[in-house]
SEMI-42616 format. One line per field, with one value per residue: residue number from 1; chain; x negated, z, y of N, C-alpha, C in turn. Coordinates in pm, whole numbers. Layout:
! SEMI-42616
fifi	(NUM  ...)
lumkol	(A  ...)
n.c1	(X  ...)
n.c3	(Z  ...)
n.c2	(Y  ...)
ca.c1	(X  ...)
ca.c3	(Z  ...)
ca.c2	(Y  ...)
c.c1	(X  ...)
c.c3	(Z  ...)
c.c2	(Y  ...)
This chain:
! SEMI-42616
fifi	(1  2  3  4  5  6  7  8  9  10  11  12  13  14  15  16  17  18  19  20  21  22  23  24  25  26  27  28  29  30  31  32  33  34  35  36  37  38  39  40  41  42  43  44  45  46  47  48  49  50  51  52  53  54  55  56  57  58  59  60  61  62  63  64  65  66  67  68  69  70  71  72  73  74  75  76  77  78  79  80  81  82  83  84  85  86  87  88  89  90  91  92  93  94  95  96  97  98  99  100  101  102  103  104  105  106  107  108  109  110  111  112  113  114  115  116  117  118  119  120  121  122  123  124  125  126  127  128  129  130  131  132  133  134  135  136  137  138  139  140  141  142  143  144  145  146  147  148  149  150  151  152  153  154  155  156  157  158  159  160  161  162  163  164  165  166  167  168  169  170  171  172  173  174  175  176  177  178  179  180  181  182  183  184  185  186  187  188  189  190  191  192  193  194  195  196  197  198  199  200  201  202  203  204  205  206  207  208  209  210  211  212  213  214  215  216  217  218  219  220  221  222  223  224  225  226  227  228  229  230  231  232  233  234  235  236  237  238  239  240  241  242  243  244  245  246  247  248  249  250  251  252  253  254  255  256  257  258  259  260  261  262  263  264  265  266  267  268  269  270  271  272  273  274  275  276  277  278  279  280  281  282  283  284  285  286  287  288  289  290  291  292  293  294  295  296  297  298  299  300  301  302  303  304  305  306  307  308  309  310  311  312  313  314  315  316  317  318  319  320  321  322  323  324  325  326  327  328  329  330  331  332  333  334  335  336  337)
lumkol	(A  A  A  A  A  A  A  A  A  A  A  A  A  A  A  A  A  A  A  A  A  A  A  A  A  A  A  A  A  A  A  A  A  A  A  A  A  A  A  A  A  A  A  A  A  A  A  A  A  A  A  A  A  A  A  A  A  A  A  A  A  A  A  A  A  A  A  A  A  A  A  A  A  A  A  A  A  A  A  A  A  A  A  A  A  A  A  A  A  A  A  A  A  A  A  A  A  A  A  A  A  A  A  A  A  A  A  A  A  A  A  A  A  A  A  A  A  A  A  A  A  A  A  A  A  A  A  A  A  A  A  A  A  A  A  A  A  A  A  A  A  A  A  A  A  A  A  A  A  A  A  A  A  A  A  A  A  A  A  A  A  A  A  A  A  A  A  A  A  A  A  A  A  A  A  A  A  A  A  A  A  A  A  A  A  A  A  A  A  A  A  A  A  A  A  A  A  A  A  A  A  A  A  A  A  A  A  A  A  A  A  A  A  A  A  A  A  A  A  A  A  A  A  A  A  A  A  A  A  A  A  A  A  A  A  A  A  A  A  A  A  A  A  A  A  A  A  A  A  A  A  A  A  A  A  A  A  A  A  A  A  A  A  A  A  A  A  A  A  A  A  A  A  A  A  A  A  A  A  A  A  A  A  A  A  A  A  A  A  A  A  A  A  A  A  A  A  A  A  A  A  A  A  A  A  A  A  A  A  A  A  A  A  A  A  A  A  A  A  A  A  A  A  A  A  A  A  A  A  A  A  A  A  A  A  A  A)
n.c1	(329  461  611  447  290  499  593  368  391  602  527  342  524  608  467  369  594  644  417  472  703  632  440  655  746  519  549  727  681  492  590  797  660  512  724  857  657  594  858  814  650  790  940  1000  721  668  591  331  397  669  687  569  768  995  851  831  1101  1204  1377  1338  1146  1100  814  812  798  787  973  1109  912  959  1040  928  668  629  683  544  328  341  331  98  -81  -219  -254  -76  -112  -319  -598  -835  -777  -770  -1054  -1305  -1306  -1537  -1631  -1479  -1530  -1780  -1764  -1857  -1761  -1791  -1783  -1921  -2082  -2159  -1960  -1898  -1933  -2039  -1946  -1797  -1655  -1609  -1405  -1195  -1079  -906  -805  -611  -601  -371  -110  58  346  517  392  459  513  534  332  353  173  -2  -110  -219  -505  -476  -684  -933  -1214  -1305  -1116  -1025  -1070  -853  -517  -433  -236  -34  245  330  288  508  536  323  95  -176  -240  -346  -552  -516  -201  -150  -230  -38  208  160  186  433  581  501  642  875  886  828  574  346  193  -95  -210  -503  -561  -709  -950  -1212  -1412  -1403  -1515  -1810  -1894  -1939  -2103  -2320  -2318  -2395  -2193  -2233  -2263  -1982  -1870  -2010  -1872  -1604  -1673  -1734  -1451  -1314  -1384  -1331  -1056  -980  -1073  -852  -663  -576  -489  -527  -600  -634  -819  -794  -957  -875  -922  -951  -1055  -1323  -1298  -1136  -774  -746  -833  -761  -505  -174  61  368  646  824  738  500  158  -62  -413  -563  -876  -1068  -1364  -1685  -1930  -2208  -2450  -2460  -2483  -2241  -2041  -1934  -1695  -1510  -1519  -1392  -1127  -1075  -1084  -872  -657  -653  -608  -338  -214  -202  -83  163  214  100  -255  -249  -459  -789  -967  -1293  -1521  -1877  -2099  -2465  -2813  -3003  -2878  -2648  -2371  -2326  -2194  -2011  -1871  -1816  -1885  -1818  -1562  -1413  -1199  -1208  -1136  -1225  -1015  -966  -708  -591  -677  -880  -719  -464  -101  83  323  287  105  215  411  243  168  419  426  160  243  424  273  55  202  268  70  -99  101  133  -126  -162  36)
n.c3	(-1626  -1380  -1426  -1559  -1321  -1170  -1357  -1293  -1062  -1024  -1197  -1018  -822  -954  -1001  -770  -640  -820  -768  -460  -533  -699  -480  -299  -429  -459  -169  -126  -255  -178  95  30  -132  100  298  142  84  381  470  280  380  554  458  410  302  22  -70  -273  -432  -475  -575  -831  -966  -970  -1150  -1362  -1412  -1473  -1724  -1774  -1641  -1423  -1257  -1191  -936  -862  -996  -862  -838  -1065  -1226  -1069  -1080  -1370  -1404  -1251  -1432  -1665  -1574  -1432  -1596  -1486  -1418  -1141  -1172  -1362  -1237  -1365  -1463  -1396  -1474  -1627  -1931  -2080  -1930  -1942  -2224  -2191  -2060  -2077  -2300  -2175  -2296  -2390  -2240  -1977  -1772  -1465  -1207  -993  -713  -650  -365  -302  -441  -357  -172  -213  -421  -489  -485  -654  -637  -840  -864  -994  -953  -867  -1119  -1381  -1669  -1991  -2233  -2336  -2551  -2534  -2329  -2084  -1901  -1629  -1580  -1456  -1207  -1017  -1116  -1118  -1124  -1199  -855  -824  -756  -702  -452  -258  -359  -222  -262  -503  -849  -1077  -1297  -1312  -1299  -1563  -1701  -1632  -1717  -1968  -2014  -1972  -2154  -2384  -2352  -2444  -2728  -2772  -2709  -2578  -2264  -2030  -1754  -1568  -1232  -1052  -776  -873  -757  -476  -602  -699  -422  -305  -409  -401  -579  -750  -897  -1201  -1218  -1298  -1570  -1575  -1397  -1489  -1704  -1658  -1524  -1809  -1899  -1774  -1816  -2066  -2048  -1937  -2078  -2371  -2552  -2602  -2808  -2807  -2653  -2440  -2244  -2024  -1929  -1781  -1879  -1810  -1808  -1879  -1819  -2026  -2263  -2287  -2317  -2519  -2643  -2782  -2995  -2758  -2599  -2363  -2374  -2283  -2410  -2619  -2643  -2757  -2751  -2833  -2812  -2945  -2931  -2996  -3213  -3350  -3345  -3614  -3656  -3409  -3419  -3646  -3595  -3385  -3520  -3724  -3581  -3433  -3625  -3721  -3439  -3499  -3680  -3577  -3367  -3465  -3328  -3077  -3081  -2999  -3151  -3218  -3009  -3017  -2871  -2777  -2682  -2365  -2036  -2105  -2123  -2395  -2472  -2336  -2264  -2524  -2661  -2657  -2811  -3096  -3099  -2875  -2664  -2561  -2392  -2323  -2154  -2140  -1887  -1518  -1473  -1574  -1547  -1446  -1601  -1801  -1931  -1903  -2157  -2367  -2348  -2407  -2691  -2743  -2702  -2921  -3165  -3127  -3099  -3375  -3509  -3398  -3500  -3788  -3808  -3748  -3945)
n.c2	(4971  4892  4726  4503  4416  4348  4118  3962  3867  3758  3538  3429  3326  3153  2942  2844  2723  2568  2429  2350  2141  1992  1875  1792  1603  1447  1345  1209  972  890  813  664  440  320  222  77  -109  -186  -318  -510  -687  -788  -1033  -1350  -1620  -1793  -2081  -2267  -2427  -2389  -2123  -2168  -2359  -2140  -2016  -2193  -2308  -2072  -1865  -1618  -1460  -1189  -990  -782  -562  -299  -113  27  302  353  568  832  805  790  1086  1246  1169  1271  1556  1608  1406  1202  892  659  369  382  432  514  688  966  998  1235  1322  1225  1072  818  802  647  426  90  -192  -527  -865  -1045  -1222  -1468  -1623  -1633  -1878  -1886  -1797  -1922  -1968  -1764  -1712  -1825  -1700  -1590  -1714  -2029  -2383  -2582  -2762  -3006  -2956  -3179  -3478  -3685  -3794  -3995  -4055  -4119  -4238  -3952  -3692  -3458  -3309  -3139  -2881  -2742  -2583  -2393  -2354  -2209  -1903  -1651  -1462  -1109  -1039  -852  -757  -980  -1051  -1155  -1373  -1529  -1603  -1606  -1601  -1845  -2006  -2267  -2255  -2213  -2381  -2624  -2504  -2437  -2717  -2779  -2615  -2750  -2977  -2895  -2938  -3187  -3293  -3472  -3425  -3392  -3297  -3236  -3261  -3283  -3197  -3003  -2818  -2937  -3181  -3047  -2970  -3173  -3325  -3103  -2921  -2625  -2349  -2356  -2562  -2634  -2717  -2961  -3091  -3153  -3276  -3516  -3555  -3548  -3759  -3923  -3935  -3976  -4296  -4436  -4331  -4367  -4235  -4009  -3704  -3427  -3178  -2883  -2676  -2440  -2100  -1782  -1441  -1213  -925  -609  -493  -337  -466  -722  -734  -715  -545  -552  -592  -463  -656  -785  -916  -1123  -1135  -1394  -1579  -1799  -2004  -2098  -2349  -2337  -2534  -2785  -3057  -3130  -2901  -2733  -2849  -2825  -2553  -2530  -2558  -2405  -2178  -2203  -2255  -2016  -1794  -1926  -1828  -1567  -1536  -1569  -1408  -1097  -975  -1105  -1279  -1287  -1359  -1559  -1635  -1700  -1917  -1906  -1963  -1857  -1849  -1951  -2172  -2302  -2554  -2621  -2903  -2949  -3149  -3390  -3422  -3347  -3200  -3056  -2767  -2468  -2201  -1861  -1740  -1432  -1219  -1091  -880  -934  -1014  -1269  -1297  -1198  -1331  -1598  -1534  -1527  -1823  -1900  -1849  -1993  -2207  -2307  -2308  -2417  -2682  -2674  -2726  -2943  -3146  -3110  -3166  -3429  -3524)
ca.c1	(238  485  679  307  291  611  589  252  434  693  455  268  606  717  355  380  744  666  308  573  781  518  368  739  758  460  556  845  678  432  695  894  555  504  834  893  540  659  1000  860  580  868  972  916  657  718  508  241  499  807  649  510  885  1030  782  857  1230  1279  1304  1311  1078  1030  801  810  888  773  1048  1171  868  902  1077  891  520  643  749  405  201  375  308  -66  -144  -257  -152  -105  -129  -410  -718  -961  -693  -821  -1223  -1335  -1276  -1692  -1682  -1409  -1585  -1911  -1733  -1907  -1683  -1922  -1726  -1997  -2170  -2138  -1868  -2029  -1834  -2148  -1907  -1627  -1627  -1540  -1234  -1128  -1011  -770  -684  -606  -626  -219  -71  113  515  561  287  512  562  469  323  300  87  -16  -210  -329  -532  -508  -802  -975  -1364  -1309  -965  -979  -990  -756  -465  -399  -119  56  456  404  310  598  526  182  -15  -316  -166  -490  -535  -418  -48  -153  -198  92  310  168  276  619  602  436  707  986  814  810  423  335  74  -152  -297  -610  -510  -899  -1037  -1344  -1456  -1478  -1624  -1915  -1934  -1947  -2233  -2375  -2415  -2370  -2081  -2289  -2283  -1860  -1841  -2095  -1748  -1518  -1701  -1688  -1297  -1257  -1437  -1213  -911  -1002  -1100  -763  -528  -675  -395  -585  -678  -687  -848  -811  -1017  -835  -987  -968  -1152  -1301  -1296  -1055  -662  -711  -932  -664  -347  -111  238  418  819  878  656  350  107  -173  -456  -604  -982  -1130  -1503  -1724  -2061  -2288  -2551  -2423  -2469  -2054  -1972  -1835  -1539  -1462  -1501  -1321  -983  -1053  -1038  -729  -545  -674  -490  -241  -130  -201  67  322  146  -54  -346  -272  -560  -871  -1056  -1388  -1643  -1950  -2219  -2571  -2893  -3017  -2761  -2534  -2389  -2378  -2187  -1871  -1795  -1687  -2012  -1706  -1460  -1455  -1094  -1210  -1116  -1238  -956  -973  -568  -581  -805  -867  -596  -328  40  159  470  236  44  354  484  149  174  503  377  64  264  504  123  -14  254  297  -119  -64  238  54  -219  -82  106)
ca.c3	(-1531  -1296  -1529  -1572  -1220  -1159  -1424  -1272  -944  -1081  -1275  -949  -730  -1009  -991  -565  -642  -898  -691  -380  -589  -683  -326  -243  -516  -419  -52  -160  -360  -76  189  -53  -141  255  317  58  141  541  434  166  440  667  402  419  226  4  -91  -407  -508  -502  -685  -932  -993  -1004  -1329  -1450  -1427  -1479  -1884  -1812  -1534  -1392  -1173  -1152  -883  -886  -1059  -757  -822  -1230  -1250  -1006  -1125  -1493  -1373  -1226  -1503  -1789  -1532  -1413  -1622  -1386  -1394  -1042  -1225  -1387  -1184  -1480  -1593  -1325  -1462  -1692  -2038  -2104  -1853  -2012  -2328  -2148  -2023  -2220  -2271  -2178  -2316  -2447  -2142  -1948  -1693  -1338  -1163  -858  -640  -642  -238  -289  -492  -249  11  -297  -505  -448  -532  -694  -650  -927  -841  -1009  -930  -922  -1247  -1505  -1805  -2069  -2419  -2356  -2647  -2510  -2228  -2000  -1744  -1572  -1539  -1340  -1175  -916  -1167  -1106  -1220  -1096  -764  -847  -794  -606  -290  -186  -342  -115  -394  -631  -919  -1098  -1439  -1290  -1340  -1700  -1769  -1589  -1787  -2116  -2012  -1977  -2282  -2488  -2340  -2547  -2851  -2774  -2712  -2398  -2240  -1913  -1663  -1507  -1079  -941  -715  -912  -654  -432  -673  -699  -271  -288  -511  -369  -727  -746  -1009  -1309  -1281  -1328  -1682  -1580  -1329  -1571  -1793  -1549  -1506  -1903  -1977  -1684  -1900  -2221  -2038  -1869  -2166  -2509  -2649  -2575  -2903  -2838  -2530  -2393  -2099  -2026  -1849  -1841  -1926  -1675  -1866  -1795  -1880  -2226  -2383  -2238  -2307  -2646  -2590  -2914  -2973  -2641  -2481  -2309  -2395  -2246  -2493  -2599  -2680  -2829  -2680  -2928  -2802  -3100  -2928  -3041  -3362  -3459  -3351  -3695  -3657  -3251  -3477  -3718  -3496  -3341  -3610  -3798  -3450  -3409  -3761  -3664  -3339  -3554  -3778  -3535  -3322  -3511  -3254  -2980  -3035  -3006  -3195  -3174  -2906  -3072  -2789  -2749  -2587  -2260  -1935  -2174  -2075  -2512  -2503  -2281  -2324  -2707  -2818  -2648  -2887  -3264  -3076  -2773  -2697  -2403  -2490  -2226  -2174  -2044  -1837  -1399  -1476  -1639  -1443  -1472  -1664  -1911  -1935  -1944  -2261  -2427  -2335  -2489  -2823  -2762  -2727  -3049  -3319  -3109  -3141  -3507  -3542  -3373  -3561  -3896  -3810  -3713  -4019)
ca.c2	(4906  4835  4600  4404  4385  4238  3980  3885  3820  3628  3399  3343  3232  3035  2856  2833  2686  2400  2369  2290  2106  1844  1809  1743  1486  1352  1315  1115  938  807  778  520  336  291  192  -49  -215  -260  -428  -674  -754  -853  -1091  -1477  -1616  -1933  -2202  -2242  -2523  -2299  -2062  -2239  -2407  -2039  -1961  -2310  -2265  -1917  -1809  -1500  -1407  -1065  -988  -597  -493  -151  -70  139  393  435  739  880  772  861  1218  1275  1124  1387  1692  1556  1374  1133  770  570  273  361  563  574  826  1036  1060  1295  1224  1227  958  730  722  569  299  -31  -336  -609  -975  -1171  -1312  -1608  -1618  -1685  -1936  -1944  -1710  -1984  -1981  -1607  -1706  -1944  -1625  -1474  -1805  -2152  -2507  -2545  -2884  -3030  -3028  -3310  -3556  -3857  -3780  -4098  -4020  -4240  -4211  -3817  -3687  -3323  -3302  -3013  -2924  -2610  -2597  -2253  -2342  -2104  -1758  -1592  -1352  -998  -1090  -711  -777  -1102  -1087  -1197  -1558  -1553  -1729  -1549  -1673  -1860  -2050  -2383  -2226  -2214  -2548  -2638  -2390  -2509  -2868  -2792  -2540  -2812  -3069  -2840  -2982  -3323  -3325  -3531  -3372  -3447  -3188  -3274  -3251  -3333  -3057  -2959  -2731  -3049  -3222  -2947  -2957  -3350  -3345  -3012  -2883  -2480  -2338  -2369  -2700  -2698  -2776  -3092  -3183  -3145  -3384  -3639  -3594  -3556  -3922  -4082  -3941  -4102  -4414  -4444  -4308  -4367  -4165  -3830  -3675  -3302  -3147  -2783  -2584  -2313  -2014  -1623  -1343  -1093  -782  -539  -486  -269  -541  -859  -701  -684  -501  -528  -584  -457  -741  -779  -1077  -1189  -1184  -1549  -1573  -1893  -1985  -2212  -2308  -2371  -2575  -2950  -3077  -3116  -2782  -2656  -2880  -2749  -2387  -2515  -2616  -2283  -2056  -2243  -2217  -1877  -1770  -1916  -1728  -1412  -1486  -1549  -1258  -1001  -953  -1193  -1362  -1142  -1442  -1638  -1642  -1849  -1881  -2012  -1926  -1861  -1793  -1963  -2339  -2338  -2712  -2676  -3027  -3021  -3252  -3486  -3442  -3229  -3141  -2987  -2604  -2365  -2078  -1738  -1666  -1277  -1181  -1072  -799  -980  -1057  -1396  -1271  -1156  -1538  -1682  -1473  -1622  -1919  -1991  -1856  -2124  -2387  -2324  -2273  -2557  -2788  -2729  -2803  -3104  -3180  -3122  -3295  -3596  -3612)
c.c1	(317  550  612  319  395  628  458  267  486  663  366  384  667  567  385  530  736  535  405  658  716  463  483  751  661  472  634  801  584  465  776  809  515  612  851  745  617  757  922  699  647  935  907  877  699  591  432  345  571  777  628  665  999  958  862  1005  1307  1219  1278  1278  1060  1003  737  866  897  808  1072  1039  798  930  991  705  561  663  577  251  257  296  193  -128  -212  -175  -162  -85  -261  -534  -807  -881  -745  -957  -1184  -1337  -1441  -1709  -1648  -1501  -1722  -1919  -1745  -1816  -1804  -1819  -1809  -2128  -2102  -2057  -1956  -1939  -1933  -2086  -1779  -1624  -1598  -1454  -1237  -1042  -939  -741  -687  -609  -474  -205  26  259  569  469  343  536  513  438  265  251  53  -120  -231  -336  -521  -586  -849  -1115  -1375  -1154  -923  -1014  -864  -701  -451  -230  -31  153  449  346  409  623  374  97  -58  -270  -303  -458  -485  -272  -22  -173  -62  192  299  193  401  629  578  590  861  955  751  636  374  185  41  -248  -409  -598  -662  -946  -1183  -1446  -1511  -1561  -1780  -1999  -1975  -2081  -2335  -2433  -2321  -2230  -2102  -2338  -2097  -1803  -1911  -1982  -1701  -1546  -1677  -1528  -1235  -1305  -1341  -1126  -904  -1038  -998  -642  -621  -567  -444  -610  -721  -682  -886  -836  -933  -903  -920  -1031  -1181  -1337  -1163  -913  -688  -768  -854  -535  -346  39  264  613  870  792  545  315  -55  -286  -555  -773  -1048  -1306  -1567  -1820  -2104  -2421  -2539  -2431  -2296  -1973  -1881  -1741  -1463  -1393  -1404  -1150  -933  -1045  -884  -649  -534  -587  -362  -134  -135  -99  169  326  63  -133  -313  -397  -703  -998  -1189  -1512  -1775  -2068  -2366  -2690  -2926  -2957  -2654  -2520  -2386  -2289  -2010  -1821  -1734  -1796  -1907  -1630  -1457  -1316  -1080  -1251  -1176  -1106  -948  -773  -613  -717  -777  -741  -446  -211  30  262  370  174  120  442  342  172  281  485  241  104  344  329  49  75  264  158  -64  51  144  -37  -225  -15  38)
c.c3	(-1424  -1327  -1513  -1431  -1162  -1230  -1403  -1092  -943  -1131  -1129  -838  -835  -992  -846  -617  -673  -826  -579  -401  -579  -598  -259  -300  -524  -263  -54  -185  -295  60  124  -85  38  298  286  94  304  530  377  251  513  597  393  285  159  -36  -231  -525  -560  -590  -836  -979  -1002  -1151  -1398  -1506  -1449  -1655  -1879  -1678  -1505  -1270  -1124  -1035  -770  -936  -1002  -786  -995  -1247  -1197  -1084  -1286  -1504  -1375  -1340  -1598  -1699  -1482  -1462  -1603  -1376  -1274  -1097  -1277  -1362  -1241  -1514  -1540  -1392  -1588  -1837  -2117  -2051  -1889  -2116  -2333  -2100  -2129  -2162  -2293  -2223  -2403  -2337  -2054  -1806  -1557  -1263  -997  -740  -610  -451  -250  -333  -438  -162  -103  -411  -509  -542  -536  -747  -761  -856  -907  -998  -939  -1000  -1337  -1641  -1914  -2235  -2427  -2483  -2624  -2386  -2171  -1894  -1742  -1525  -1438  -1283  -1073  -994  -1180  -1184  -1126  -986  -771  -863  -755  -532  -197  -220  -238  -155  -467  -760  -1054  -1270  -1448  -1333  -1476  -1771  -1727  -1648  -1898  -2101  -2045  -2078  -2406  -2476  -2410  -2679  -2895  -2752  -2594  -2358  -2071  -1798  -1585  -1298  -999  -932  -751  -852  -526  -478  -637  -525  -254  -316  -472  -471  -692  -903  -1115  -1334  -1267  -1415  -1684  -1481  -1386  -1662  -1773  -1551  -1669  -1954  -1909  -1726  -1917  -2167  -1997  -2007  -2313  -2640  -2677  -2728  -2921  -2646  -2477  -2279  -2129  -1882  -1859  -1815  -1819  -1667  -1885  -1851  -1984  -2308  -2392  -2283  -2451  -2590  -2748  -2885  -2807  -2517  -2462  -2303  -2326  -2370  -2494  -2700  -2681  -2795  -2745  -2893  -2946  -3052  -2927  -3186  -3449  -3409  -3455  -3682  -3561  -3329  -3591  -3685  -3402  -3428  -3666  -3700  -3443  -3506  -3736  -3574  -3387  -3624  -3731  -3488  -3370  -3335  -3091  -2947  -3028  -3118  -3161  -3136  -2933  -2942  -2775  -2652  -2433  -2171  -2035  -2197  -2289  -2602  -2460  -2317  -2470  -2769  -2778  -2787  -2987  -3184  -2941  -2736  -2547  -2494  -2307  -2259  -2061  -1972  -1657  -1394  -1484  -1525  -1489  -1564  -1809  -1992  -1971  -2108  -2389  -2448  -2414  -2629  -2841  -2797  -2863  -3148  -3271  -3103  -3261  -3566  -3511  -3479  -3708  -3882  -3823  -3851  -4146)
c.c2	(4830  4760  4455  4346  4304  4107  3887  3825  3705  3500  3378  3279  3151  2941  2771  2746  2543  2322  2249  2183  1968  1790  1718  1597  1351  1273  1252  983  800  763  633  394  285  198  27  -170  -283  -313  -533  -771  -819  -1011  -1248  -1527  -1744  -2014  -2208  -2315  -2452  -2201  -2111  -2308  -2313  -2028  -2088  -2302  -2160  -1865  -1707  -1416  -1295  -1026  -837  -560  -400  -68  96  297  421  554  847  920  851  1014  1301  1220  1224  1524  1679  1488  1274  983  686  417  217  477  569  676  959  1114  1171  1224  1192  1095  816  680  645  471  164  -141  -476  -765  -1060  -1220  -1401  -1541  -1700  -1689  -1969  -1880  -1804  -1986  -1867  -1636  -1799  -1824  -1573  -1611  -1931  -2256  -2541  -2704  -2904  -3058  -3112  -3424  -3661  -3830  -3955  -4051  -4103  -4179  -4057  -3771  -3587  -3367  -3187  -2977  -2764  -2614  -2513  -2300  -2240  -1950  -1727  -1450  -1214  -1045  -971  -759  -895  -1165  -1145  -1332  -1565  -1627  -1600  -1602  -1750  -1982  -2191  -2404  -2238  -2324  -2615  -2592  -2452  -2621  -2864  -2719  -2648  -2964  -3033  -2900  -3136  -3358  -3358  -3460  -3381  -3310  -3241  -3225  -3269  -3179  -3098  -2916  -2872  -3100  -3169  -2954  -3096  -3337  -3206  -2947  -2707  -2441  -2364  -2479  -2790  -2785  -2977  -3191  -3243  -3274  -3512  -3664  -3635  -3691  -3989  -4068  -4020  -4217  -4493  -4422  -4280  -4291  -4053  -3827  -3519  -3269  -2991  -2746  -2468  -2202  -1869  -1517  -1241  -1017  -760  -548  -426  -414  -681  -844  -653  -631  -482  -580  -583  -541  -724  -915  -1049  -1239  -1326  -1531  -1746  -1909  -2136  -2227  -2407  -2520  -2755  -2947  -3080  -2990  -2680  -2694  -2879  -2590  -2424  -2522  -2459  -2211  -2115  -2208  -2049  -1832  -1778  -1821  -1582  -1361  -1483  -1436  -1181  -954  -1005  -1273  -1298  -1227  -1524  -1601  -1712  -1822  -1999  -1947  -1927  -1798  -1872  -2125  -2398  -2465  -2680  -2812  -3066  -3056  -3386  -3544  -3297  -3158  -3093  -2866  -2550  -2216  -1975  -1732  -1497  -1269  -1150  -984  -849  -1042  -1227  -1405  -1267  -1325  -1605  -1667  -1517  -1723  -2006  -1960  -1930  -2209  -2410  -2312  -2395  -2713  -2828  -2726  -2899  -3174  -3215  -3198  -3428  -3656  -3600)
């Protein structure tokens, strides 16, 4: 008995010990997260430009840098279970599996004065640029969605889907494929005309005719947007990397829509084979709440494609992006010839 008793002591100061242990580990853990926040607030901020000419120029971007609290976070997610990364890890696992992935409704751009206070209107750093004979267009019906800003606060920019056309320019310009970004504040536009968000795509249209009226080279024309359902449903991590998943958005309600669907599925294929499941595939939409058209009764070669989604880094977008521009240069390429 008194053996029992002793080994029922022992198992409760080794409990009290590793209890202590972990409070300590956590008190560390939120002392260093404090810390490191008040330093990298002291830090000067740079410009949307500069940023934007960091991604552009940097092959190998990383913008972790929460490095300082992996060991730590990984320590505490084996022994709790518990991920500070991710606080669904927290609920009940009854609760998890009740969580519905909602990605087939219409993206509601009527809140764009709310994304105005977390993501901006992103000037082109090269604007004197000249561009002669471009044959993709690049443009943003939503330009102010935005990406998750996690790990770079310290550029002082939201980092938003503007960057993504911009990126695929210069990705697409590895490949010899001249390509044109669309620079007209939409959002003005919309305030000019006092039309509400759901009448963006009716901007856009406007800016995508003054292209083609201006450069008759255009022959393929991508909206790019992204998705605003959550990190599991946006995100691919495979050979080590993390991609930004790419979703394809077809509205049905034009008469030449099979050959929009048809440019989208072949592409789609495509990025599957360079990436198994990068692309999450095709969006077909019609009905009511649903704009149905996106501009491709324009052109049989005009795409709405979702890169990632509200969650997604920039690093991650970026690691997309350059497997876009290699499956969409060699479409174009083929095509052409």
């Amino acid at each position: 008995m008194k053996k029992f008793k002793s080994k029922k002591r022992n198992n409760h100061k080794k409990k009290r010990k590793f209890l202590k242990f972990i409070l300590f580990i956590f008190i560390i853990y939120i002392f260093s997260y404090f810390s490191f926040t008040y330093l990298d607030n002291k830090i000067t901020y740079t410009s949307n430009k500069n940023f934007l000419d960091i991604i552009l120029n940097t092959s190998n971007l990383n913008t972790d840098k929460k490095s300082n609290f992996k060991f730590i976070g990984n320590l505490l997610n084996k022994v709790t279970k518990i991920s500070f990364s991710d606080p669904v890890s927290v609920l009940d696992e009854g609760i998890k599996n009740n969580v519905i992935k909602i990605d087939d409704v219409e993206d509601n751009y009527d809140n764009y004065t709310e994304l105005e206070k977390v993501s901006n209107y992103i000037e082109n750093p090269n604007k004197d640029e000249v561009i002669k004979d471009p044959i993709l267009y690049l443009y943003n019906s939503h330009q102010l969605e935005n990406y998750s800003s996690n790990n770079n606060e310290v550029y002082n920019i939201k980092p938003n889907v503007m960057l993504t056309s911009y990126m695929l320019k210069e990705e697409m310009e590895k490949y010899n494929i001249v390509s044109l970004v669309e620079e007209q504040d939409i959002n003005e536009i919309l305030r000019i005309n006092n039309w509400s968000g759901s009448s963006a795509y009716k901007a856009s249209k406007v800016l995508i005719e003054d292209a083609i009226s201006k450069n008759s080279s255009l022959k393929y024309f991508i909206d790019l947007h992204r998705d605003s359902v959550t990190y599991n449903y946006t995100t691919l991590k495979t050979n080590d990397k993390s991609y930004a998943k790419l979703y394809f958005v077809i509205g049905l309600e034009h008469d030449n829509y099979e050959k929009n669907l048809a440019f989208a599925t072949k592409l789609s294929d495509m990025l599957n084979k360079e990436v198994e499941g990068i692309s999450k595939g095709i969006l077909a939409k019609q009905g009511k709440n649903v704009n149905g058209i996106y501009n491709q009764d324009i052109n049989s070669n005009v795409l709405l494609i979702e890169v990632g989604g509200v969650d997604n880094n920039i690093e991650e977008v970026k690691n997309t992006i350059e497997i876009l521009a290699k499956v969409l240069s060699n479409y174009i390429k083929g095509d052409n010839s």
